[in-house]
C-alpha positions in Angstrom: 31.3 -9.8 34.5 33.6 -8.0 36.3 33.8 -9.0 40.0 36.5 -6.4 41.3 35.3 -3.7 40.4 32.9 -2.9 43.2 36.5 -3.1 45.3 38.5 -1.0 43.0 35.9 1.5 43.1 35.6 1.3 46.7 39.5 1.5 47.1 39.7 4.6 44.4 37.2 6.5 46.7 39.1 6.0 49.7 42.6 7.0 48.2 40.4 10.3 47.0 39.0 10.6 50.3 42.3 10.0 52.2 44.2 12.9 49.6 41.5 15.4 50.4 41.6 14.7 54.0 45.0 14.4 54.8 45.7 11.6 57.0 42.2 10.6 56.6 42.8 7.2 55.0 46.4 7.2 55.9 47.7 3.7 56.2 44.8 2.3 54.6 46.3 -0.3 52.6 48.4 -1.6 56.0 44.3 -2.3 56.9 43.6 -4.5 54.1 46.7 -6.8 54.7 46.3 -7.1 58.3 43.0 -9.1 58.7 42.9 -12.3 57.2 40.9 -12.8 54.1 37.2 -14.6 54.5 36.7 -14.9 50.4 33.9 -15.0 48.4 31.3 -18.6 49.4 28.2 -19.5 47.4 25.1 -18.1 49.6 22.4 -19.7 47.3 21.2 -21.1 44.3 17.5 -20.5 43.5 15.3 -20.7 40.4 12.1 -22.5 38.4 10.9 -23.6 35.8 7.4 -23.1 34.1 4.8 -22.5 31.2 6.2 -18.7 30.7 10.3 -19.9 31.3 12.6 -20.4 33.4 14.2 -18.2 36.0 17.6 -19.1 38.1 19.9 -17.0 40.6 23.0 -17.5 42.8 24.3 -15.2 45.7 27.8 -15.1 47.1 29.4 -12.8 49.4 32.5 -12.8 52.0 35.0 -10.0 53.6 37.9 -9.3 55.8 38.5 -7.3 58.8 41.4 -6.0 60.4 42.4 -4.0 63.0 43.1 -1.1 60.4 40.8 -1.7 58.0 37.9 -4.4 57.0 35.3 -5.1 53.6 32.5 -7.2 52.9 30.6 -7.3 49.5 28.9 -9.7 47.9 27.5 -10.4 44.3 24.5 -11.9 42.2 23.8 -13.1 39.2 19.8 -13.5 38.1 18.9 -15.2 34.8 15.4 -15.0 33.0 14.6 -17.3 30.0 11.1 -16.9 28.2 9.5 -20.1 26.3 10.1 -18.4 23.2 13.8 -18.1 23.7 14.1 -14.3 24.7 16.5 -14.2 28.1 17.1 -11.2 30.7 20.5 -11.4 32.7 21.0 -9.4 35.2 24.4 -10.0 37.1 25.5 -7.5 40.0 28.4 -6.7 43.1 28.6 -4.5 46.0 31.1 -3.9 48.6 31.9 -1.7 51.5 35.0 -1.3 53.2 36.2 0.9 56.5 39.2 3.0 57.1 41.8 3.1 59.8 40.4 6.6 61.2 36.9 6.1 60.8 36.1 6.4 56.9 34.0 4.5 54.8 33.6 3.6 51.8 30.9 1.9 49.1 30.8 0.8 46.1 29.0 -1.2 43.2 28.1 -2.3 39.7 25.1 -3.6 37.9 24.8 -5.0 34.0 21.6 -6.0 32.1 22.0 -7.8 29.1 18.4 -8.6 27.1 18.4 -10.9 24.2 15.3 -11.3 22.0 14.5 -14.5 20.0 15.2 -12.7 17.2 18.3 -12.0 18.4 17.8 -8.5 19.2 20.2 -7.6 22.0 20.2 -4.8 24.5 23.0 -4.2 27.1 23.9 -1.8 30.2 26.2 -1.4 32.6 26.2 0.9 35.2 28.6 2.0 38.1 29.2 4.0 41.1 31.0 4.7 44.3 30.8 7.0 47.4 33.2 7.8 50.1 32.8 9.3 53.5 36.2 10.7 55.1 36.3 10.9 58.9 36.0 14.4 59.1 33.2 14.3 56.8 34.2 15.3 53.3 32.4 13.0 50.6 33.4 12.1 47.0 31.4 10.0 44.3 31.0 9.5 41.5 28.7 7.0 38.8 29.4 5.9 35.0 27.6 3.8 32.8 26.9 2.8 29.0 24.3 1.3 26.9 24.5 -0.8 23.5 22.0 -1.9 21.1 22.3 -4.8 18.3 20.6 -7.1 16.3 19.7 -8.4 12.7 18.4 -5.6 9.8 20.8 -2.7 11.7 18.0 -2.8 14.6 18.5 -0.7 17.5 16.7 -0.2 20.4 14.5 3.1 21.6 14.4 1.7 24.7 17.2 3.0 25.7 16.6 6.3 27.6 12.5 5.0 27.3 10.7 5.2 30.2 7.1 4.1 29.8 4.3 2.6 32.6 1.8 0.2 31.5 0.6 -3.2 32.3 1.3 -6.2 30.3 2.8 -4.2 27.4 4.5 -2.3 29.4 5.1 -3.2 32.7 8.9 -3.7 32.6 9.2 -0.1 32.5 9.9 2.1 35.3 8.5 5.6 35.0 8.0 8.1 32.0 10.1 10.1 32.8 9.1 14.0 31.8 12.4 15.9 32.7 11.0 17.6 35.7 7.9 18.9 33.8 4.2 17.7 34.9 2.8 18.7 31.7 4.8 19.7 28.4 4.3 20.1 24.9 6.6 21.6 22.6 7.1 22.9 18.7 8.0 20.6 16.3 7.9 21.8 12.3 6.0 19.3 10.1 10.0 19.3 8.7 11.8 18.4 11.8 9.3 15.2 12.7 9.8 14.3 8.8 13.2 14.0 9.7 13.2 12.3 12.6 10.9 10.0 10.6 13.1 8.9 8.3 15.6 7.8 10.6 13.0 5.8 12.2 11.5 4.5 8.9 15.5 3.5 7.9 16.3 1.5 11.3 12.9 0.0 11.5 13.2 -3.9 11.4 9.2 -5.4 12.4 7.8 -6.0 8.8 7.1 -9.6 10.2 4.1 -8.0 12.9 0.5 -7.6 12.4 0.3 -10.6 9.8 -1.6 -14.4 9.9 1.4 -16.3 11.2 2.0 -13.5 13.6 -1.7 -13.0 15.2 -1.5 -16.8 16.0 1.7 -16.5 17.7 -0.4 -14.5 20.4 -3.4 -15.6 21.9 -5.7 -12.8 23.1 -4.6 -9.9 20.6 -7.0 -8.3 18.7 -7.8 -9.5 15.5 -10.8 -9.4 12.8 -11.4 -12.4 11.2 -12.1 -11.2 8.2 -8.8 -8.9 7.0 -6.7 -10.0 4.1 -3.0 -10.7 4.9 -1.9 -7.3 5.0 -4.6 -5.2 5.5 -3.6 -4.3 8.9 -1.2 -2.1 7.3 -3.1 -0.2 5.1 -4.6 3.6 6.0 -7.2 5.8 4.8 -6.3 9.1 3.6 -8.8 11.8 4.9 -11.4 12.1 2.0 -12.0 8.4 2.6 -11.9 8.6 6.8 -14.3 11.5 7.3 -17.1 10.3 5.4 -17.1 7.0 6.9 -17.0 8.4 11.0 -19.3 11.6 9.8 -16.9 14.3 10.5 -17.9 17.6 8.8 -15.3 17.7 6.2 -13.1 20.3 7.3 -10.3 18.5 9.6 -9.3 19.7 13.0 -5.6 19.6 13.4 -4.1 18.6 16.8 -0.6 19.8 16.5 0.9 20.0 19.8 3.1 22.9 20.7 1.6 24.6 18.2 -2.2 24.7 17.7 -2.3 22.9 21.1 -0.3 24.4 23.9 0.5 23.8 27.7 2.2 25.9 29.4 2.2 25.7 33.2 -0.8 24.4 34.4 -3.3 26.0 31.5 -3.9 24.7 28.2 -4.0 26.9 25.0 -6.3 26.0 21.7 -6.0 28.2 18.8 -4.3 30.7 21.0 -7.5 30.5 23.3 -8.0 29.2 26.5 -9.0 25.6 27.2 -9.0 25.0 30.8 -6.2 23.6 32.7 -3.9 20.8 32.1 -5.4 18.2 34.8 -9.2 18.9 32.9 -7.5 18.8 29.7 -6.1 15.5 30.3 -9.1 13.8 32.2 -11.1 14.7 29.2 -8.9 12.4 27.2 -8.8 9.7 30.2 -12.6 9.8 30.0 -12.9 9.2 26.0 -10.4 6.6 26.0 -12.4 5.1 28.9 -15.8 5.1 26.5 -13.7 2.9 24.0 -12.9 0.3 26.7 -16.7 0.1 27.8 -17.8 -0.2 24.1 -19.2 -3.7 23.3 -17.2 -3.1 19.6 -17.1 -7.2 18.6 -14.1 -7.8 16.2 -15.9 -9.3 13.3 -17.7 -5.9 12.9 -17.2 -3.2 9.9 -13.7 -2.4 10.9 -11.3 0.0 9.0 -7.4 0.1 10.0 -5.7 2.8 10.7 -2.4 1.7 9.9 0.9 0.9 11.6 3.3 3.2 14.0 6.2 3.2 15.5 5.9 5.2 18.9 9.1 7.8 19.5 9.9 9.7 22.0 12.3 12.6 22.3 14.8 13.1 20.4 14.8 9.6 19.2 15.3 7.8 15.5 14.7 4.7 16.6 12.2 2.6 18.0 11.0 -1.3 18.6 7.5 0.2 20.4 4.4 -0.2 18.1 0.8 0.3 17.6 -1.6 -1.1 15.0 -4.9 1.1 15.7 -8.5 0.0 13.7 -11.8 1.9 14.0 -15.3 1.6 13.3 -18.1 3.9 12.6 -19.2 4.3 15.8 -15.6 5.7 16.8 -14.8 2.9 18.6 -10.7 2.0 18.6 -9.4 -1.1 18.7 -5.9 -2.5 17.9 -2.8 -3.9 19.5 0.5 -2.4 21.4 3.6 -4.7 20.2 7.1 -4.4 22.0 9.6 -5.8 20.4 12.3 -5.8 22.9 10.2 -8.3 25.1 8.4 -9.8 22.3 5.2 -8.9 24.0 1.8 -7.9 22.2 -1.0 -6.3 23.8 -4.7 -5.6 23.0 -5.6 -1.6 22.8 -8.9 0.1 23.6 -9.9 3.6 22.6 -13.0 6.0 21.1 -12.8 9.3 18.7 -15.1 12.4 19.6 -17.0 13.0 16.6 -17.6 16.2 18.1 -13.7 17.5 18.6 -12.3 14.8 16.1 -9.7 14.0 19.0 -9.0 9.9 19.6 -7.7 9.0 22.8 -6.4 4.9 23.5 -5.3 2.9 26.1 -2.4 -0.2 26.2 -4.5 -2.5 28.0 -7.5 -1.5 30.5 -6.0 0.4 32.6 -6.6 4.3 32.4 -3.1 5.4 34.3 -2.0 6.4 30.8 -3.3 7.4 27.8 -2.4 8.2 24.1 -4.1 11.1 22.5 -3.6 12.5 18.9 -6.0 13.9 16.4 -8.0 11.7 13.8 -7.2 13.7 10.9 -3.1 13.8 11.9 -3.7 9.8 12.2 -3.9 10.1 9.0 -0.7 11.7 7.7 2.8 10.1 7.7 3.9 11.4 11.1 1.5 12.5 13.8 2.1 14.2 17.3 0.6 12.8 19.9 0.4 12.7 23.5 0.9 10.5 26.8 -1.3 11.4 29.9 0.1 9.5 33.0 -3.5 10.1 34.8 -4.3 13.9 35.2 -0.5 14.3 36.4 2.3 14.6 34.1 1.6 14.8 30.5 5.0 13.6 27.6 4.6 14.7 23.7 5.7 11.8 21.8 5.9 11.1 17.9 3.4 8.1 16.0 5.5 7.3 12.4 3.3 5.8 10.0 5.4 2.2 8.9 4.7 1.5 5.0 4.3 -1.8 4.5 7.1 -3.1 2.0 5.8 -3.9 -1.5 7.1 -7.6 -1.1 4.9 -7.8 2.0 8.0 -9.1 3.9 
């Protein structure tokens, strides 16, 4: 990668600051040739080797000073390989640098590249720079892009994703909510179909949730007893109600529309419901009776299907679920993300009562997935993400046909 940069950057904002300041960086280049240049050294090598892969890293850094001027910066380069062939690199330079009057100046780039074994690629870059003049005028500025490639036209929806969860979803920073604690808004049964099809179009996982896949994971869930396949398939609601005992009438949980939050109050059927943070611990709490149940996987289990998990304004996505259930309402399934070729088990329950089913990624109840049985059903469902009792996210669950070749 590109090693001057973080320099360049450092000596654009000092020329800015110097313009705006007048004689603020005057003479600054006469700075940089006066001191004599340290160069860059190798400050370290590290790495190991294990059962999960291999990691590595190497440090350098070095500077100048002069009596008009001085830098330092230093760079790193930090590589990641799983046992499965997936990599992370993450390579990265920084630099600061003085003026003759008393400015200063930083500066410094970062770039991710992800491959998956697949071959599944995702890329970043990202850069920035500051300056202080000596009479205290700053500049800055920061750029950056992302890229996404890979066999069967696959693109990433992690780009822009921000999502919190343990094993499946650790790597994730926050999820993010633009600023809003809670939020749902309108979307016409037209509008997700849309956005659907984009997502049905890009999608590129047909391999998951099959024999030869379960075994690539030990400690997903699994039941014995399924046909290649059947993990894919999904009842429609004359066939799911009678078998959990709903009355037959379904209750629809369309968010933004017959579900509402706005502020901190929560609207149902244009009535009120409480307020968001007892809205959302009642889902924390269901999901949490679905992660007690003693539900053993060679029970009387019926699948719920496949999705692909969306979020905003997204049309593409490598974040899945495969969600089961049994009569008791119990949930059970699995959370598969494909960037880091990761798979992880899912717990969860359905109110018989409201018809609402609420799941977890793992144990944990930091986060949980809502969405209505009977829209579980359909070919796109709403749902939502409850990050504990204090921001809520609407997201979109696209149903994934299985192709008719079973590829």
């Amino acid at each position: 990668m590109n090693r001057i940069l973080p320099f360049a950057l450092v000596g654009a904002c000092l020329c800015v600051c110097g313009h705006a300041e007048g004689r603020g960086f005057g003479g600054f280049a006469g700075g940089f040739r006066a001191g004599g240049y340290g160069g860059f050294r190798a400050g370290g090598v590290e790495g190991y080797r294990g059962d999960f892969g291999s990691y590595s890293a190497s440090r350098s850094f070095g500077g100048y000073d002069g009596w008009r001027g001085g830098a330092v910066g230093g760079s790193y380069d930090r590589t990641w390989t799983g046992n499965r062939g997936g990599s992370v690199n993450v390579e990265g330079a920084g630099g600061v640098a003085r003026g003759p009057f008393g400015g200063v100046a930083a500066g410094g780039t970062r770039d991710v590249t992800a491959t998956g074994p697949g071959g599944r690629t995702y890329s970043a870059d990202r850069s920035g720079g500051v300056a202080v003049g000596p009479y205290g005028r700053a500049v800055g500025g920061t750029a950056g892009r992302e890229s996404f490639a890979g066999p069967r036209g696959w693109e990433s929806a992690y780009g822009g994703t921000r999502f919190a969860t343990d094993a499946g979803l650790a790597h994730y920073g926050s999820f993010g909510v633009g600023g809003v604690a809670h939020s749902t808004a309108y979307w016409s049964g037209a509008s997700m179909a849309t956005r659907a099809s984009y997502v049905r179009g890009g999608f590129g996982y047909y391999n998951c949730f099959r024999p030869g896949w379960y075994g690539r994971y030990p400690g997903c869930w699994v039941v014995p007893g399924w046909v290649p396949g059947f993990a894919w398939t999904y009842p429609t609601w004359t066939t799911f109600y009678p078998y959990l005992g709903f009355v037959a009438t379904p209750y629809t949980y369309d968010y933004g529309s017959d579900v509402v939050f706005q502020q901190n109050n929560v609207y149902i059927g244009g009535q009120p419901a409480g307020t968001t943070t007892e809205y959302a611990q009642k889902a924390i709490t269901l999901a949490d009776a679905g992660v007690q149940a003693n539900a053993a996987p060679d029970g009387d289990w019926k699948p719920l299907g496949v999705f692909a998990l969306v979020q905003g304004e997204e049309t593409k996505s490598n974040n899945l679920f495969q969600l089961a259930v049994n009569k008791e309402g119990v949930i059970r399934g699995n959370y598969y993300e494909g960037l880091t070729d990761t798979t992880t088990p899912v717990y969860g329950s359905i109110d018989k009562a409201t018809q609402k089913a609420a799941w977890t990624i793992g144990k944990k109840a930091d986060r949980v997935f809502e969405a209505g049985a009977y829209n579980l059903t359909q070919a796109e469902a709403p749902c939502l993400l409850h990050l504990g009792t204090e921001k809520t996210e609407q997201l979109l669950l696209v149903r994934m046909d299985a192709p008719a070749d079973g590829k």
